[in-house]
Residue, then its C-alpha position, 0 to 999 in steps of 0.5 A: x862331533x862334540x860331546x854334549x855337555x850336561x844342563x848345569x855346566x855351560x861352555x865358559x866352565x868347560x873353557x875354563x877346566x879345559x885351559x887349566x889342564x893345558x897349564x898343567x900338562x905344560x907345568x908337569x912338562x917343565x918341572x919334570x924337565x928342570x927337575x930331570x936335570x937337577x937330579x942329573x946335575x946333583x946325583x947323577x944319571x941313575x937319579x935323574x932317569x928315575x925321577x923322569x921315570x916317575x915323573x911320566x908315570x905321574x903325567x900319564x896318571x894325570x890324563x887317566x885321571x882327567x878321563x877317569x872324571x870326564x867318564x864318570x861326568x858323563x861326558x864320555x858318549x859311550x858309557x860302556x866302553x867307557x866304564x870298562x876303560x875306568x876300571x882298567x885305567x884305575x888298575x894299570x896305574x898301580x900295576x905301573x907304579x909298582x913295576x916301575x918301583x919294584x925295577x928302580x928298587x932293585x936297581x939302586x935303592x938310592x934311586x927310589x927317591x928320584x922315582x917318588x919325587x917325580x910322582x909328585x911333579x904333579x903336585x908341584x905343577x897343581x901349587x903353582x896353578x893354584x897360586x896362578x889362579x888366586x893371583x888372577x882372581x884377586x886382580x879381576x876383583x881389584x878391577x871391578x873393584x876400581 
């Protein structure tokens, strides 16, 4: 059953949010991927499992990110399930982050910037969205425009 949506967002919005999230799940995807193996290739194994490591830390962020926004839209049927999920999403995401710092710093501290360079894979995925977009809307208006 789907959740139903509120007065002011009609379904051609949340086709729209719903498909640029897919962009960025596959973006986050790749450049998590090619940025892996760069680390590999310029520093090595240690390197690389850290910036994949921050990088699946940012991707799940990511999606409790989304989940954290749909529940506070009031999208999310049961509300306090929903809260009480919000809140120790919110938690986990530090406690996970700094657990996963605390281990890669005293493992190498070399290490540590391919952990924090992979939590900004989603960043990089989002610019690039971004320009995606502006690329699309300014074609779109060229078109009408013609």
């Amino acid at each position: 059953m789907a959740a139903s949506l509120p007065p002011d967002q009609h379904p051609a919005e949340n086709t729209f949010y719903t498909t640029v999230y897919r962009r960025l799940i596959v973006l986050v995807a790749a450049l998590a991927l090619a940025g892996t193996v760069a680390a590999g290739i310029r520093y090595g194994l240690t390197m690389a499992l850290s910036f994949l490591a921050g990088a699946a830390i940012a991707a799940l962020n990511l999606h409790w990110l989304k989940i954290t926004i749909e529940a506070m839209g009031g999208q999310l049927p049961d509300k306090a399930r929903s809260a009480r999920g919000v809140v120790v999403r919110f938690l986990l995401r530090y406690l996970l982050i700094a657990a996963a710092a605390y281990v890669i710093f005293k493992s190498t501290a070399n290490s540590v910037y391919g952990f924090f360079a992979g939590l900004s894979v989603p960043v990089g995925a989002i610019l690039i969205e971004a320009v995606n977009e502006t690329f699309r809307a300014l074609r779109t208006r060229s078109d009408i425009q013609e």
